[in-house]
N, C-alpha and C positions, 0 to 999 in steps of 0.2 A: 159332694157326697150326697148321694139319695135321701129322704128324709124314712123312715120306719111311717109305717101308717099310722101304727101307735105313738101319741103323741102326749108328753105333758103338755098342758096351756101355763104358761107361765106368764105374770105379772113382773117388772121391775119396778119398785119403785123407787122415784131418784133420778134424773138422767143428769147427773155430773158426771165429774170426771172418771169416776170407776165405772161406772156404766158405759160413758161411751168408749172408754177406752177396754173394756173386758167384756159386761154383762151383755149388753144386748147385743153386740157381735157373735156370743159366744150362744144365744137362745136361738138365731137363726143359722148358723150353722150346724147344733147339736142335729143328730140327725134321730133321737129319739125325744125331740122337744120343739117347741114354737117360741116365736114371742107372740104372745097374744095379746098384751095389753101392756103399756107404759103409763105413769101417775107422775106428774109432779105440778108442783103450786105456781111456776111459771112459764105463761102461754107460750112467751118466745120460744124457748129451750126443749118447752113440748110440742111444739106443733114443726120446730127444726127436727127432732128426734125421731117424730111421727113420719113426715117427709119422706128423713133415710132410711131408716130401718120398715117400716108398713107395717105394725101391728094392725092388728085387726081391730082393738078399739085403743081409746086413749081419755084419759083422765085426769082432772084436775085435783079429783077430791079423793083421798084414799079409800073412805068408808064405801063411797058408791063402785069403785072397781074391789073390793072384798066383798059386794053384796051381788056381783056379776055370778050367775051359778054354774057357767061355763068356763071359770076358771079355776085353775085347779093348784098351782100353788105362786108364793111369791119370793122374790130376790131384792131383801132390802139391801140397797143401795145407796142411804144417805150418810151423813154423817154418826162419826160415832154415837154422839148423844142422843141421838133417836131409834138406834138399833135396837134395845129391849122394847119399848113401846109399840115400835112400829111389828115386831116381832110377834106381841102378846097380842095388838088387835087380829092379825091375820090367824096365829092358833084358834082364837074365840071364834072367828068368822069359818072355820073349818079349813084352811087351808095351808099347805104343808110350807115351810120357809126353808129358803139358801137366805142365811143373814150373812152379810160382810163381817169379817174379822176385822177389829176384834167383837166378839158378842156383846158386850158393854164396857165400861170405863171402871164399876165399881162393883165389888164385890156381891154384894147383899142384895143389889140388881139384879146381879145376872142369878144370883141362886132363887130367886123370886120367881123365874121365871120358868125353872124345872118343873115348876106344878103345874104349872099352865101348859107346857109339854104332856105331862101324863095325862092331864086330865082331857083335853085334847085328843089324844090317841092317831094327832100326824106327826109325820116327821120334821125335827129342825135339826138342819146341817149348818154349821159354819164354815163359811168360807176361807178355811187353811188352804188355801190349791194348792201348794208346793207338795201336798201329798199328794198328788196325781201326777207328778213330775217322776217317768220312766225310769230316770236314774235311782230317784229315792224310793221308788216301788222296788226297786232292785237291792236296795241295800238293807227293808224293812223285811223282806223274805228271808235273806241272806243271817239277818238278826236273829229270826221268830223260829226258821228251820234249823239253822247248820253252825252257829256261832258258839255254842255253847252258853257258859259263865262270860258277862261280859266282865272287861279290867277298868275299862277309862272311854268318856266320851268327852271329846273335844270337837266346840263348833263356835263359829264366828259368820256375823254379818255386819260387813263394812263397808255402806251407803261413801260413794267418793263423790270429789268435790266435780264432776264432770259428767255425773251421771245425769244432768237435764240433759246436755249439750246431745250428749247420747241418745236419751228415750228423744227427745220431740225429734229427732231424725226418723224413728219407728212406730210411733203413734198415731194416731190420726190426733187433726188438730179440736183441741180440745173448747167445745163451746161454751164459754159462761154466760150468766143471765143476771142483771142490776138486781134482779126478782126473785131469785131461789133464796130458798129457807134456809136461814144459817143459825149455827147453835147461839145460847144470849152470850157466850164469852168466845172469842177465837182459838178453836184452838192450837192455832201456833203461837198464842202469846204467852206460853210455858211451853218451851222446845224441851227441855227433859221430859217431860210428860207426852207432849205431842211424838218425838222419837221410839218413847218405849211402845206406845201404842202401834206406830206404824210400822217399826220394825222390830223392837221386841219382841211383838206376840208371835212373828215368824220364828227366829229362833228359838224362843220355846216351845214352841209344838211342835216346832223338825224334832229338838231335844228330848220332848216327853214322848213322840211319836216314835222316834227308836229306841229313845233310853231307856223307857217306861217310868211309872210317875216319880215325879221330884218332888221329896220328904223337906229338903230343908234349902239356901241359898246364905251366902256371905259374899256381898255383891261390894266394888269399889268401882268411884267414881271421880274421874279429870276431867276439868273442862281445862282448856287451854285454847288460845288463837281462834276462839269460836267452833273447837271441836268438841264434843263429847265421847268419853272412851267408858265407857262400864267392862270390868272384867270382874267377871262372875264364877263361884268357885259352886257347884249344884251337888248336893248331896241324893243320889236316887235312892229309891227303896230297896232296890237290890242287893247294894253294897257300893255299884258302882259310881265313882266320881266323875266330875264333871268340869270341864272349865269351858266357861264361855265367854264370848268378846261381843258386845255391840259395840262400835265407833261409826259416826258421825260428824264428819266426815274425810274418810283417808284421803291423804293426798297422792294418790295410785289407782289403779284399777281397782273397779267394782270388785270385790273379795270378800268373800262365801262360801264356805262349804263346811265339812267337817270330818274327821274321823274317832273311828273307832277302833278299840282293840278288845279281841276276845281269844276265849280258847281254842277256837277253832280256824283262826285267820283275823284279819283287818278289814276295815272297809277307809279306802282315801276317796272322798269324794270332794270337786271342782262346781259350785251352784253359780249360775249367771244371772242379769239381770233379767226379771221374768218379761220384760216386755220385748228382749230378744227372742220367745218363744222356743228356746235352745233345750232340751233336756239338760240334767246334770251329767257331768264326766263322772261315772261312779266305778272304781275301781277296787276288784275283791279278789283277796288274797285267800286262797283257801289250804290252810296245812296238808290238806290231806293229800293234794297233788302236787305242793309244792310249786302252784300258778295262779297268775292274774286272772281275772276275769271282767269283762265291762260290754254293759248290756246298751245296744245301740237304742237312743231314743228318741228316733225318727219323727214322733208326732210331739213336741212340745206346746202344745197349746192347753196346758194347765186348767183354763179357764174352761174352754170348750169341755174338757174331760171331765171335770169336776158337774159341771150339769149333766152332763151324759151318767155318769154314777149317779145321782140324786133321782133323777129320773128313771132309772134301772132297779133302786129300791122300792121306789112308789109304786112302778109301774106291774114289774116282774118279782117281784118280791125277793131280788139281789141281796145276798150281804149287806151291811153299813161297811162304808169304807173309808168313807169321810169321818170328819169331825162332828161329835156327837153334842147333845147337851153340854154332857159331863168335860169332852175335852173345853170345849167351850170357855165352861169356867173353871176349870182348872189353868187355863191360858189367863185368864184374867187374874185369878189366883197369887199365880205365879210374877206377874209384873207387879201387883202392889207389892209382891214380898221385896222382889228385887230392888223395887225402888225405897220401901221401909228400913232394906238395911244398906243400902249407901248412905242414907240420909243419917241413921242411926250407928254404923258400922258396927252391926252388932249380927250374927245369924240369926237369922228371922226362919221360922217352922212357918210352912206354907196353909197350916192347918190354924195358925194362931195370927194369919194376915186378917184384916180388918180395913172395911175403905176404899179409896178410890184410888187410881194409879197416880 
């Protein structure tokens, strides 16, 4: 694809695994973006990185690629624990951020950070991409124009036990470093925690992203055979209810998607796993003709879309389309709630959640 003249210059910082398997793939492909610059604290990993991809410069130190004035914004990229931090230096240094979802771990974090936004006056998107996903663009229309009163949203994401075997056949292979910066606790050494983060925060932003915001949750939790099941009962602000399933990990195919029902027709929609670059199968029922509808979504590359939006706001003064501050933390929000009241099995008000996930 041609590149536009007009270009963001974009920084990643990070070149783990979500970088190399998403971010800077997805900066030299956008065709209204660059990779301009990569950062990270280990030379291996960065001068591997440098190599493949050819930014134009490259950095050890973060402050010194923020104090680059030819660079215009950045894609944090590391672990969850450094997402608000590394988020608020680049606001202060003037430049606009795609942070990786989730926004932070803890509440009072991430709302810390909305000021720094405003005050600021760039943009920060979080990285939800499944909202760039063709299929779900088609059922958030389908929502917003012609659905009416919705009745019931049901959605599930269920990580199976096969899904490595799967991605490392379609990823490129992923390079680590004895040398990269790891948070002081691991975080897979509390997998409730590590799960909700990783796949939690998907589910609920597809769910707030269609449903509109989630008032309350009464969330249950089984662990068995080293599975985790959450089924979650979402109360939205509309009226409508909700159920949701994270499981971890089914013993079946990767299973995903969700529906809806409303006045005006249904939405069944099929999500795959994102490193297959598939759009969703999203099919819409509409009363009024008494017929199907499913909108072909030939370009799945989520990642790549999702910069191309980011950079269409900055540049061209686009819509938000992405995930904002506010969904941000309202995703984060919503996973301590969920996890407050499994633990508590009590309904937890998302407005009276407190703490970290």
């Amino acid at each position: 694809m041609a590149k536009d003249e007009k270009r963001l210059r974009i920084g990643v910082l990070g070149c783990g695994p979500i970088a190399q398997a998403a971010h800077l793939e997805s900066c030299t492909k956008a065709r209204n973006a660059e990779l301009y610059a990569i950062c990270d604290v280990a030379d291996d990993l960065r001068h591997r990185m440098a190599a493949t991809f050819a930014p134009a410069r490259s950095f050890s130190d973060y402050r010194a690629m923020l104090d680059d004035p030819d660079l215009d914004a950045v894609i944090v990229a590391t672990s969850d624990a450094f997402h608000i931090e590394a988020a608020r230096l680049a606001l202060a240094a003037g430049k606009h951020v795609l942070c990786e979802k989730p926004l932070g771990v803890d509440i009072e974090e991430a709302e810390g950070l909305r000021e720094a936004v405003t005050a600021s006056g760039k943009l920060l998107q979080v990285g939800h991409m499944k909202r760039f996903d063709a299929g779900i663009e088609s059922a958030k229309a389908f929502v917003d124009n012609e659905m009416g009163d919705k009745l019931a949203y049901k959605g599930w994401y269920c990580d199976n036990t096969h899904r490595y075997a799967m991605t490392d056949a379609v990823q490129p292979l992923i390079v680590t470093s004895a040398s990269a910066r790891k948070p002081a606790v691991n975080p897979k050494a509390n997998l409730k925690r590590y799960y909700m983060l990783a796949h939690g925060c998907h589910l609920l932003d597809t769910a707030r992203h269609l449903g509109g915001p989630i008032e309350a949750v009464e969330a249950h939790l089984t662990q068995r055979f080293g599975a985790h099941c959450w089924l979650v009962t979402a109360h939205f602000a509309d009226g409508t209810i909700g159920h949701l399933d994270l499981t971890v990990a089914v013993r079946m195919d990767w299973h995903e998607g969700f529906q809806i029902y409303g006045e005006n027709g249904s939405v069944l929609a099929k999500t795959y796993n994102p490193w297959f670059y598939k759009s969703s199968e999203v099919d819409i029922f509409r009363e009024a003709d008494g017929g199907w509808h499913r909108t072909l979504g030939a370009d799945g590359h989520f990642y790549r879309r999702q910069v191309e939006a980011f950079a269409r706001v900055i540049l061209d003064g686009a819509p938000m389309v992405g995930a904002d501050i506010d969904d941000g933390i309202a995703s984060v929000r919503a996973m301590v709630a969920v996890a407050h009241s499994a633990e508590t099995g009590r309904l937890v008000r998302l407005a009276d959640a407190t703490g970290a996930v």
